[in-house]
Every structure is written in C-alpha cells, then in structure tokens.
N, C-alpha and C positions, 0 to 999 in steps of 0.2 A: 155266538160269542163275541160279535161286536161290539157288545158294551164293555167284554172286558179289555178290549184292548185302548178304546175309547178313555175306559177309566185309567189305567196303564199310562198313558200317556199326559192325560191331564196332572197326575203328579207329578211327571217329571217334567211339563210344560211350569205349570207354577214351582215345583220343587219344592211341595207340600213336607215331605219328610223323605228320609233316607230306608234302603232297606234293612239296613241293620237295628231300628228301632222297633222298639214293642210301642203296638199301639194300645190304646184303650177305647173301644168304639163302644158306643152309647146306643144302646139297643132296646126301642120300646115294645118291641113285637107286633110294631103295626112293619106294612110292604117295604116301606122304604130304607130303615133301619135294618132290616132281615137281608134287605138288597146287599145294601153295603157291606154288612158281615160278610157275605158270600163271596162280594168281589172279593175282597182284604183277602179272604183264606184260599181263593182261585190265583191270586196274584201272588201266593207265598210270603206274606206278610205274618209276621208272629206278633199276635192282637191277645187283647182280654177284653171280656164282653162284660161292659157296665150296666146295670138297670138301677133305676130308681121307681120305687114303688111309693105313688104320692097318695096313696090312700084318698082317693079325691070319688071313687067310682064303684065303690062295694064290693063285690061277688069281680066284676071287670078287671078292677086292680089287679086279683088273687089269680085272677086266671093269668092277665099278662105276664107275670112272676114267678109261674107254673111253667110258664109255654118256654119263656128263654130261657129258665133254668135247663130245661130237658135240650130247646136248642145247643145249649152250649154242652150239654150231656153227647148230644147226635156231633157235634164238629172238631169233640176235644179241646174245647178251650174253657179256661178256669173263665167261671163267672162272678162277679162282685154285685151285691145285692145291696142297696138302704133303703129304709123307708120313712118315710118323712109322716109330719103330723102340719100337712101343708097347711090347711087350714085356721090352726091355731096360730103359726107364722105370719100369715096374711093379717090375720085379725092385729097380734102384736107393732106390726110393720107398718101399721095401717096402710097396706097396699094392695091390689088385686090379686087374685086367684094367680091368674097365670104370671104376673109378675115375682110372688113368692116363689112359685114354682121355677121358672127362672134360675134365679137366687138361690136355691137352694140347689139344684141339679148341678151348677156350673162352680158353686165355691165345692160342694162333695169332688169333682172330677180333680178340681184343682188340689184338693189335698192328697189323694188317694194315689194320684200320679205325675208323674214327674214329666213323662214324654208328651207326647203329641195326642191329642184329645180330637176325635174323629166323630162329628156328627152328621146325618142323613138329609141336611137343606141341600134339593136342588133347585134347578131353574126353575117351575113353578114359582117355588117359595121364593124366590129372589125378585121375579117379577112384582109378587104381590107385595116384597120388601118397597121396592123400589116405588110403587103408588102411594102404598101409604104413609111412606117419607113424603113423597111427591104432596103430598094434601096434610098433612101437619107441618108441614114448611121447613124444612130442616136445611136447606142448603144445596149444596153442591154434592157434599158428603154422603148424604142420604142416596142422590141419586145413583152413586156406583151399587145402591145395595149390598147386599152380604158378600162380606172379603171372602175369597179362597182361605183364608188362613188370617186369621189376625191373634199374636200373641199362640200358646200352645194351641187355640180352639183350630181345628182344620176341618172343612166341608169338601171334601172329594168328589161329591155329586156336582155341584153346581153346572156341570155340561152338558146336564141330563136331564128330560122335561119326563114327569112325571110318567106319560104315558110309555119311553121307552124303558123307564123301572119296569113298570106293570107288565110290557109286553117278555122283558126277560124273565122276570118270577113266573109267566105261566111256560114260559117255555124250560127254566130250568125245572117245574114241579114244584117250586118252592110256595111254603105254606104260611102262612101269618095270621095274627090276630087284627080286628077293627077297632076301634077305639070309637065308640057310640058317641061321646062328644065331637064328632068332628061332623056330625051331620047336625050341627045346631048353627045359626046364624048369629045367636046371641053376642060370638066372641068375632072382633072385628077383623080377624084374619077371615074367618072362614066367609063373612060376608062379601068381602071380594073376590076371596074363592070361588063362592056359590052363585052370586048374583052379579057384581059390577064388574067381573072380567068375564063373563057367560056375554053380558051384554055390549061391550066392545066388542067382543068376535064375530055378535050376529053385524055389526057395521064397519068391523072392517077385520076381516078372515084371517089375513095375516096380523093379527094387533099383538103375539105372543113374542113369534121369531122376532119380528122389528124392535119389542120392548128389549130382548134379551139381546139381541145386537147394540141398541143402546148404551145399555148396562154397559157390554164394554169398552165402547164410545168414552161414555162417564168416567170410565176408570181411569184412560189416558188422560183425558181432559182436566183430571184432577189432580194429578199429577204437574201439571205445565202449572196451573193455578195456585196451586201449593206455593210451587217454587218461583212465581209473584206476589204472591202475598205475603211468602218472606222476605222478600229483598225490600216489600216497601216495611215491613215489623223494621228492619235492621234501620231502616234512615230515619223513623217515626219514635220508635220505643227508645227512652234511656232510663234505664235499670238503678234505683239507686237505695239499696236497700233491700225493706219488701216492698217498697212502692215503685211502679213506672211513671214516667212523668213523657207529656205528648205535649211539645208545639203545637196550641191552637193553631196559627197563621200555618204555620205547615201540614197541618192534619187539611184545615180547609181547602187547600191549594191541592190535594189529594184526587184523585180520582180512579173508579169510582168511588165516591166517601163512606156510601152506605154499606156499600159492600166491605170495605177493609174495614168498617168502624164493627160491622157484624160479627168478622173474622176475629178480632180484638179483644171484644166482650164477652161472644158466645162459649168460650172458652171457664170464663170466670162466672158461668150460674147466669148471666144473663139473657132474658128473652128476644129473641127478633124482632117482638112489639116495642123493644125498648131500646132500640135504635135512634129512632128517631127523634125521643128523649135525648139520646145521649148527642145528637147532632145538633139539638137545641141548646144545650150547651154550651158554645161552641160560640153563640151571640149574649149570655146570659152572663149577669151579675154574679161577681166570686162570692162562693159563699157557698153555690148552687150546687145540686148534688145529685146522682142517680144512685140507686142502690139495687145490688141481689142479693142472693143469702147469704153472701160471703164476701162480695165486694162492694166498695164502693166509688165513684169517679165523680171525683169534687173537683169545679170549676177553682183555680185559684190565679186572677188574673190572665197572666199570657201562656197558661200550661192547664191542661189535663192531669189529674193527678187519681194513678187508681191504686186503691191499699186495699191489701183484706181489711174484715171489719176485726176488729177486735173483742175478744171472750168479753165478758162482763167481770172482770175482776174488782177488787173492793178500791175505791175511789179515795179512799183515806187509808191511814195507816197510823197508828199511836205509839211513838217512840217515849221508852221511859226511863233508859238507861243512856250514861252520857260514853258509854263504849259499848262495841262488836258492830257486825255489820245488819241491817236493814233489807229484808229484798223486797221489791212492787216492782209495779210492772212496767213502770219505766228504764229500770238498773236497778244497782246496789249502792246503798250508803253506808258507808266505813269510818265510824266514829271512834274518836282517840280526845281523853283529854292527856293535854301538857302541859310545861312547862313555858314562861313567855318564852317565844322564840320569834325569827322574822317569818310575817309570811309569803309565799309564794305570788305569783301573779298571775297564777293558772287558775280560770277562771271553774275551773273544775272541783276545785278546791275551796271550801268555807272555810275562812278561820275567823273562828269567833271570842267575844270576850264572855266570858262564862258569868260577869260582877252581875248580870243585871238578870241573867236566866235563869227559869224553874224550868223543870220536868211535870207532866210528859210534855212531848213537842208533838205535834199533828203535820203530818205528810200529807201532800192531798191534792187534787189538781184542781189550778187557779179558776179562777172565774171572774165574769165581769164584774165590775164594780170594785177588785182587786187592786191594791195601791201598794206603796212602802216608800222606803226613801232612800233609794240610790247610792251607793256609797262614795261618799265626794262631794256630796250633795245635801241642801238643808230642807227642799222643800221635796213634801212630796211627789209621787207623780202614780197616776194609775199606770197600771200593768197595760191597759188597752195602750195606751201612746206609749210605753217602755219599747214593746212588741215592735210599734211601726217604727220608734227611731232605728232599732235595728234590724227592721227588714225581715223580719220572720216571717212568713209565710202561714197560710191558714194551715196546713197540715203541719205543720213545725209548732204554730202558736198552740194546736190539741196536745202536744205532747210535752206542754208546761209542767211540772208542779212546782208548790210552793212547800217550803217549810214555816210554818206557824205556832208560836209561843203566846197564848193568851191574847188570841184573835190581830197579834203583830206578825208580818209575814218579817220574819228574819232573813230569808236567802230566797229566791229565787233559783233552783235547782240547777247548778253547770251556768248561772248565767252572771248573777252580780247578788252580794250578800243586802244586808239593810245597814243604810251606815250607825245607827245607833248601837250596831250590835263590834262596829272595830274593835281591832284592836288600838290602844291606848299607848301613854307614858304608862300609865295608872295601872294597866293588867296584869294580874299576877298570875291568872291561870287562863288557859286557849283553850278552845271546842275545835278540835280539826275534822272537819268530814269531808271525805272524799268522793264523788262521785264517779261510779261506775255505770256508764251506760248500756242495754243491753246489746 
C-alpha cells in the first residue's frame, strides 16, 4: 500500500484539490485509469467515473464501455457515459484522429463538471511529454512537461512510473482492459514509448529517473525565468490600444534578444522559425512586416509595432441619407443637418456647406494617389504628404478613411474637411458629422 500513501501525499505536496470536493476521474479501462480510481476511493475521495466512448475501435469500444460501467457497478460510484462520432469531427476540423479526440474528451469533462477533472498521466507519459516537446522545439515550457494540475485538469499520478501502477494492480488483483492501439507505432507517442526511450536505456540505464528529476529541475527553472522575462515585457512593451509598440534601440540593446523576442511573439500565433524574421526587422525599412494568423509586427521607424490583424470587413460604405448615424469599422458617423451656425474647431467634427453636395456620399479608406484641398488652403495636396506633415505613423496612416462626393474627397475622417466644401457668408444649410472613434 505504498503507492497509496505516496499518492496521498503528492496531493497535498502539490495541493491538487481538497477533500471536500467531488472528483470526476476519467476512466478508460485500460491499467492506469482503473489505478487511479482505486487510489481516489482507498483515499476516501467522493469521485464519479467519467468514460468516453470514441467509437474509434469496434467490438473494443463496446467492451471498454461494458467493463467501467460494471466497474463503477462493483465500487458504487455513478458513472457518466458519451460517445463521440470522433471521426467524423477529425474530418470536419480537419485535424487528426487523436487531436479530435483530445477536443472532444476535455471540452465534454469541462461541461459536465464543475470540480476538479482527474486524469491517469504519470511519469512515463511525462517523460515522453518532455522529449517530444524537447524535439518539436517548444521552449522552456515544454520542458517542465505535464503540469500536476493546470486549470480544473489535475494528474495525480505524475510521481509514479508506470511500472509501479502495474506492480500495485497485480497486487491489489485489480483487473482492466488493453486498448489494442497502443501496441501500434504509427501514433508518435507510442514510438517513443516503444523504440526511442527502449533505446536510451540500453545507453544509459538510468536515462528515466534522471529525465524525471529534470522535469523537476525545469519546473523551478521556469519559474525564475518567467519572472525575467517579465520584468524585461514591463521596460520593453507599451500597450496602447490593441496595439504594443517596442523600442527598436532598446529591444536591440536586449539581451538575450532571441529569446525575449521568442517569449513576445510565441504567444501571438508566431513560429520560433520566425524569430529571426522578426529580429531582422529590427535593421529594415519601415514599412516591413512579419505576420501570423493573427498578428502582425510592422517595422515603423524607431518602434516595433504589433496589432492583431484585422477581420476583413467591407472597405466602403454608401451613405445616402444626410442624418442618423453610419457604423464601419473605423467608429461611427453621426450625421445632422442645420441650420447656419458657428462651427466648432474640433477637428473631430465636419461642418459642411450642403450648396454644392449630392447624395450618396462613399466612406472608404484612402489610398495612394489620394489628394484634396486642405482647408485654409487653395492648392491641393495628396494625402501621402498631408500624412507626413502631421506625423502619422504607418499604423495610424492604415486607419485613414476618407469621405467622398463624386470622386471629391470632402473630409478626411477626425482630421481636416476639403476647403471647398466650408462653411461660407453665403451657407444657408450645414452638414454636421461627428465622429465617433471606436
């Protein structure tokens, strides 16, 4: 009864959960899930036994389904059954087998229950975490392998290497089902399983205990590292918006760069491959730009600038009415006509002379080649040099639009109207629009 004390202990070393909660233990009816049940109900734990039947295995399925029903028949505890049409999810998802599977077992627990979600990864599987992090390049993160507990999910084995599950099941008599796919190589857990960790042992015998000592090596270690890579996020990142903006000169004076620029991006969709992208940057013409599926980090001058990317909403908009409000996806336009009156000098504000305007007006964001005329002003000037006399910024200059009357840009949005569009001696009626940014 070693192992239960062992187990016993490791939840209240990590402080996995308390004994007042009901658990929900995840039980496939292979060794190691049946283990765990047993401890949870030896330790006086009030559990309910979850299955998912992923219809992935025939006649296999139905029996594992059979077996923990009757299990949780033999130990008194209510059992909860779903069964998935995993396959047809994978295909939808376009994802793998085991990645739907996944997905589907871990959002089911999360609905169903509220407490603490107990699954059967020990050390073996932690080990084999930790390599295959280790060789898809994942970081530092990767290296601690599977948390004890991250979010409801909680692994109570993690102290316990396969073989002393095994040796307690034959010694409590306890019985269990095999799951015939785990003796296949195909799925790349089990090839580490079966071959590349078989073959580290025959060269160096101890290569398990050492990796699992590691692990929690890694797990301090990441901790300390955390809490410098934050301290340099706080002197590096300034938040303004949805966008961060980074001091080139100060990012570069950084060190190490590759590693905080990793810490920075990997977060936002970004690959590790594209690091060094983004440190090229760093020497490059504004303008310049990395992207992931969600962000992007455009050089603009003496700053980094990373924004999500933005949906694809419609680029125009056709205004036909000369009142109510306008919404796109820059803000809102709030149109009124009046009486003459003075206008305002908030640049936020169009007041326009209505003698010279039709309907509809065209909303829409500017573009090169873009021009008008200033108000105050007799000659024109393109929008490209408007932009640079006032200092905009290339992420500032994308989030231009123009308002346009029969291919005349009338106002420049929030910035300066078109002077042929003033107000006069002469105006008897005004266009007031207001903008609202969002």
């Amino acid at each position: 009864m070693q192992l239960l004390q062992a187990f016993k202990d490791f939840v209240d070393k990590e402080a996995l959960f308390s004994s007042n909660e009901t658990l929900l233990v995840a039980v496939s009816g292979g060794m190691d899930s049946v283990v765990l049940c047993e401890l949870c109900c030896r330790a006086g734990f009030d559990l309910i036994i979850a299955h998912v039947n992923f219809q992935l295995r025939g006649e296999e399925s139905v029996r594992d389904e059979a077996f923990v029903r009757e299990m949780g028949r033999r130990l008194g505890k209510q059992v909860m059954v779903e069964r998935f049409d995993t396959t047809r999810y994978a295909s939808e998802k376009k994802c793998s087998i085991q990645v739907a599977a996944r997905e589907l077992r871990y959002q089911w627990f999360e609905q169903v229950h509220a407490g603490p979600i107990l699954t059967a990864h020990h050390q073996d599987d932690n080990i084999e975490t930790l390599l295959m992090n280790f060789f898809k390049g994942t970081g530092i993160a990767g290296l601690r392998g599977i948390q004890p507990r991250q979010g409801r999910i909680v692994r109570p084995l993690l102290f316990a290497t396969k073989e002393m599950l095994r040796q307690f099941a034959g010694e409590q008599g306890l019985s269990w089902v095999e799951d015939s796919s785990n003796a296949s190589d195909k799925y790349t857990r089990n090839y580490f399983r079966h071959q590349l960790i078989p073959l580290l042992q025959s060269v160096y015998p101890g290569v398990t205990a050492h990796l699992a000592d590691n692990i929690q090596r890694f797990r301090e270690i990441e901790v300390l590292y955390r809490q410098g890579v934050e301290q340099y996020k706080k002197k590096l990142l300034e938040k303004k918006g949805e966008e961060v903006h980074i001091p080139v000169e100060k990012l570069r004076r950084s060190q190490p760069l590759h590693t905080l620029i990793y810490e920075i991006i990997h977060p936002l969709g970004f690959s590790p491959q594209q690091v060094s992208s983004v440190v090229a940057l760093l020497d490059a013409g504004s303008g310049k730009y990395v992207l992931s599926a969600s962000h992007r980090i455009l050089k603009d001058r003496n700053w980094l600038i990373i924004s999500p990317l933005a949906e694809a909403p419609a680029d125009h908009v056709l205004i036909e009415s000369p009142a109510g409000k306008v919404l796109y996806e820059g803000g809102t336009l709030d149109l009124q006509l009046l009486t003459v009156q003075a206008p305002t000098a908030d640049a936020s504000i169009a007041w326009l002379d209505t003698t010279a305007m039709q309907f509809p007006l065209l909303l829409r964001k500017w573009r090169p080649g873009d021009y008008f005329y200033p108000l105050g002003m007799r000659k024109k000037k393109k929008l490209a040099r408007f932009f640079i006399d006032n200092k905009l910024s290339l992420a500032q200059k994308e989030k231009v639009w123009v308002l346009e009357m029969d291919k005349k840009i009338i106002w420049v949005v929030g910035m300066r109207i078109d002077d042929r569009f003033r107000i006069t001696e002469r105006t008897k009626q005004v266009l007031r629009i207001a903008f609202l940014p969002r």
